[in-house]
C-alpha positions in Angstrom: 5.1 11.9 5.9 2.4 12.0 3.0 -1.1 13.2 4.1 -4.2 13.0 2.1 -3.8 16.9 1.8 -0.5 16.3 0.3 -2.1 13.8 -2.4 -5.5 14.9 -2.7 -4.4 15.9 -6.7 -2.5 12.5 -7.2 -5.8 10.5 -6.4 -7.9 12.7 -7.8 -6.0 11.9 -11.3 -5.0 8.5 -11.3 -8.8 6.9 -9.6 -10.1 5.2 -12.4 -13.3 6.0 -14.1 -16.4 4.6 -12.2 -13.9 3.6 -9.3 -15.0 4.7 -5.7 -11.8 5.6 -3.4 -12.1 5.5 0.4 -8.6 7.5 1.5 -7.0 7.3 5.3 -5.2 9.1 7.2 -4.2 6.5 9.8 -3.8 7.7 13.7 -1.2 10.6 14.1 -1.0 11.6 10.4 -2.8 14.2 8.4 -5.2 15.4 10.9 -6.0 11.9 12.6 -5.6 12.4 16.3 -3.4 9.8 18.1 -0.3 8.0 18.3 0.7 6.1 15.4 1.4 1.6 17.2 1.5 -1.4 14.9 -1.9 -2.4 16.2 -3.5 1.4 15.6 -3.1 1.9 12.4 -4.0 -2.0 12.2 -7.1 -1.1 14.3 -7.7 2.0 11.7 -7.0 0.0 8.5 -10.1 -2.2 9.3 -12.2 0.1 10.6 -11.6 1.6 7.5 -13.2 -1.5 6.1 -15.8 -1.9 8.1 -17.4 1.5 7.7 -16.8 1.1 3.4 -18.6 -2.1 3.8 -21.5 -1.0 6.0 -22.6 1.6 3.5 -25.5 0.2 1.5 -24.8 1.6 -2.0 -21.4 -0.3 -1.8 -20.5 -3.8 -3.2 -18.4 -5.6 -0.7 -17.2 -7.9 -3.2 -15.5 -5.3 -5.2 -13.0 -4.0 -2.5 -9.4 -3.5 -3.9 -7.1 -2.1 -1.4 -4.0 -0.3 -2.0 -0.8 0.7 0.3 1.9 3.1 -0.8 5.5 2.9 1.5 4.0 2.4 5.1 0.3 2.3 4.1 1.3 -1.0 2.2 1.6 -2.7 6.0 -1.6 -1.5 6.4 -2.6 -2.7 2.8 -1.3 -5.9 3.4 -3.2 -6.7 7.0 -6.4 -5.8 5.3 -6.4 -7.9 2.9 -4.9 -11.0 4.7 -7.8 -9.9 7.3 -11.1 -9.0 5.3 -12.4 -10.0 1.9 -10.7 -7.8 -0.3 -10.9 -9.0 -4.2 -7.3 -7.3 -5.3 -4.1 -5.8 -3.6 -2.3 -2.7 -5.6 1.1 -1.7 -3.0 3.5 1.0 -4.7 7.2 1.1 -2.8 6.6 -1.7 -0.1 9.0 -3.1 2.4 9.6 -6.5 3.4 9.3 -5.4 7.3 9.8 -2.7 9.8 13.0 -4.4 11.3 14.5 -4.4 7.9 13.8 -0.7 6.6 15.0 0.5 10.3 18.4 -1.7 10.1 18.7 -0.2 6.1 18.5 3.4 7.8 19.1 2.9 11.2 21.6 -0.1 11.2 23.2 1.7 14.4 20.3 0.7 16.8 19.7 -2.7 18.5 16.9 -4.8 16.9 15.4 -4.9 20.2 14.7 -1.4 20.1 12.6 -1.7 17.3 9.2 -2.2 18.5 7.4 -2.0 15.2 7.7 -5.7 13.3 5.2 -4.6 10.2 6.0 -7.8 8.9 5.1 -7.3 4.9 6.7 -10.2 3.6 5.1 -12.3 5.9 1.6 -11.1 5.3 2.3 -11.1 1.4 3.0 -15.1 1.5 -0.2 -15.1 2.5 -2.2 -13.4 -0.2 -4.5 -15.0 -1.9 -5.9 -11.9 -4.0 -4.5 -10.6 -7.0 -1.2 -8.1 -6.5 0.3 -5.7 -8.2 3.4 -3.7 -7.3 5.4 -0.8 -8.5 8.5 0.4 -7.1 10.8 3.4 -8.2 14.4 2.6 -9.9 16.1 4.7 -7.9 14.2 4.6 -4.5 16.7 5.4 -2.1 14.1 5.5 1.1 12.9 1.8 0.1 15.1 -0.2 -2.2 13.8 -1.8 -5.0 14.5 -5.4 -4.0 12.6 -5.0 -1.3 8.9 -4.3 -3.4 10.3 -7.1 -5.5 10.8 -9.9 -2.4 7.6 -8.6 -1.9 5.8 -9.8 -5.4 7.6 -12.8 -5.4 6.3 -14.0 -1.7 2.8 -12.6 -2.6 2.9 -14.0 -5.9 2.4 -10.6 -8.1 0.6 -10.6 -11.4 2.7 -8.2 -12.2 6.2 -5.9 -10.6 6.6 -2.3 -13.0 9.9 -1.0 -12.1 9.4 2.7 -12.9 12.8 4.2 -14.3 14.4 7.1 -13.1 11.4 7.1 -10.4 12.5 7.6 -6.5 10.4 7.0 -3.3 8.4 9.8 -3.9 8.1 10.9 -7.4 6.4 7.7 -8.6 3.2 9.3 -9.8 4.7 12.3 -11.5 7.5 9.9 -13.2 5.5 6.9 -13.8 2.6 9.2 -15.6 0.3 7.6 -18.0 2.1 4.3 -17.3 1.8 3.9 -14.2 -2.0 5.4 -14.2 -2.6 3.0 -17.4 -2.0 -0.2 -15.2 -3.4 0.6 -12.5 -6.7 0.8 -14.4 -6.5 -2.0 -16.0 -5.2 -4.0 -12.9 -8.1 -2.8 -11.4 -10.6 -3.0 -14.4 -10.0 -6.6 -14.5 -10.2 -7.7 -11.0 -12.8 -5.5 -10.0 -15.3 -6.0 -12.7 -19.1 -8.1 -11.9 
């Protein structure tokens, strides 16, 4: 699993001049104590929110949130939850049940407590998306992040080619790093 450690250089790089980035690690990643439940790292996702928004020097109306792999769940709840202006999710799934039956297609469904229902939530969206997914994503595959733009009606899906599951920065370069700036740029701007 990614930790903010693990991508403190990515962010660093691709946040867009001007652009303030709030960065979680949800319950029982990185060094967040816990165990990681569908409502936790629900729980955490808004509290993220809410202590971004109770911070005086920040605009509330100018929230984008953005989800990479299993983050996007989290991605997704905020923004069906809270007032977020724009939605940026890079390799989502459709839903928990789905990525564990793609890996795991061995276990009973029933055994699969975790429903992080992403398509669901995406039908939802009112805000602005935008979606990448690697080409050759073998963890998540690509039809997955694009059942995903079409339910939550995606400005915009960039396939990255030649780009996996967890390469999509370092692949995608100045591409990916251009649009997302200028997804961003023109959402986010008074």
């Amino acid at each position: 699993m990614e930790t903010i450690a693990d991508i403190a250089p990515i962010i660093r790089a691709f946040r867009p001049d001007g652009v303030g980035m709030l960065v979680v690690d949800y319950r029982g990643y990185g060094q967040s104590e816990g165990t990681p439940t569908e409502a936790g790292v629900y729980q955490d996702g808004e509290a993220a929110w809410e202590a971004l928004t109770s911070r005086p020097e920040i605009d509330a109306t100018r929230i984008a949130v953005y989800g990479r792999s299993i983050g996007s769940a989290i991605a997704l709840h905020v923004a069906v939850a809270r007032p977020v202006r724009a939605v940026v999710l890079d390799s989502p799934f459709t839903t928990g049940r789905a990525m564990a039956q793609q890996h795991y297609w061995w276990l009973p469904t029933a055994l699969l407590r975790m429903s992080l229902d992403n398509i669901g939530r995406a039908g939802k969206l009112s805000q602005p998306l935008l979606v990448f997914h690697g080409q050759e994503d073998r963890i998540v595959p690509i039809e997955m992040g694009r059942a995903i733009a079409q339910a939550g009606r995606a400005e915009d899906f960039v396939a990255i080619a030649g780009a996996g599951h967890n390469d999509m920065f370092t692949v995608g370069g100045e591409r990916y790093r251009a649009r997302f700036v200028d997804f961003l740029n023109a959402h986010l701007t008074p």
